[in-house]
C-alpha positions as CSV (number, residue, x, y, z in Angstrom):
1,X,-14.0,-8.9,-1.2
2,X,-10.8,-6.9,0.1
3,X,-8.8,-4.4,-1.2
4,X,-5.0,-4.7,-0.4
5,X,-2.2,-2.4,-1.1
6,X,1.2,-4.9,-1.4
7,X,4.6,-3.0,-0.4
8,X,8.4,-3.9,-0.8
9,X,9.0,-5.0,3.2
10,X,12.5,-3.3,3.0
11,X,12.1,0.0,1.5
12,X,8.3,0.5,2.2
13,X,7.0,1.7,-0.9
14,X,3.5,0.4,-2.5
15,X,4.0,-2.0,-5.4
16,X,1.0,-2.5,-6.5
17,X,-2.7,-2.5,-5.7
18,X,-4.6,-5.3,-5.6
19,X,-8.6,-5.7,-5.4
20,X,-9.6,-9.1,-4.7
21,X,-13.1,-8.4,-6.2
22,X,-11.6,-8.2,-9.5
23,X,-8.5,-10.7,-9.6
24,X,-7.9,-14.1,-7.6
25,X,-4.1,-13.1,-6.7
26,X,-1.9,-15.4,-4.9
27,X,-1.2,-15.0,-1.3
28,X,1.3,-12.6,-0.5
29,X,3.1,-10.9,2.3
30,X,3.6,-7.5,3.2
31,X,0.0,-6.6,2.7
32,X,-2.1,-3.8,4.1
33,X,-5.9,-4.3,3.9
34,X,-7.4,-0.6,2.6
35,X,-11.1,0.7,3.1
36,X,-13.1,2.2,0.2
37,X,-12.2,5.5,1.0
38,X,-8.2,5.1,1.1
39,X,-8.2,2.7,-2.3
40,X,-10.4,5.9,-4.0
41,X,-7.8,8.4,-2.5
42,X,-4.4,6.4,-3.4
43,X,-5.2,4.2,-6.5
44,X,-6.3,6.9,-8.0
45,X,-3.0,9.5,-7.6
46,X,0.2,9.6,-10.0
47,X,1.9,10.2,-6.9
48,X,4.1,7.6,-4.9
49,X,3.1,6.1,-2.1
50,X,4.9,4.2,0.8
51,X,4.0,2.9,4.1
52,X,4.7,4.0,7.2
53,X,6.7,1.6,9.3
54,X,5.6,2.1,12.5
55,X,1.6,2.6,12.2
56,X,0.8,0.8,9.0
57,X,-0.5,3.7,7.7
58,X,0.2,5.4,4.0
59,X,2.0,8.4,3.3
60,X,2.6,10.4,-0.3
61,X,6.0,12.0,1.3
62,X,9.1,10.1,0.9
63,X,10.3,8.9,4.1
64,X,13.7,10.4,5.6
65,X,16.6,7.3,4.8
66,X,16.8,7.2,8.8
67,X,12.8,7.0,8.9
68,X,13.3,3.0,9.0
């Protein structure tokens, strides 16, 4: 099954983590689909995490307010 990372489509940070081989979770938008090494690196970190508008990609740093 997938792993998913589900972020807040306005401000771009993660809300929560979601891995479909342990939970049947209703559909949902603003999802990224994560490999087995990114859900080891960011699950796994106290830190913050958002997404990165215009790749898709995650970041640990705060974006800039005029990042979006």
């Amino acid at each position: 099954m997938t792993k998913y990372a589900y972020y807040d489509p306005e401000q771009f940070i993660i809300l929560d983590w979601m891995d479909t081989d342990l939970y049947n979770y209703p559909e949902r938008s603003s999802l990224i689909e994560l490999t087995d090494k990114q859900w080891q690196e960011y699950t796994n970190t106290n830190k913050n995490v958002w997404v990165n508008s215009e790749t898709l990609t995650l970041i640990t740093t705060q974006p800039p307010d005029d990042f979006y």
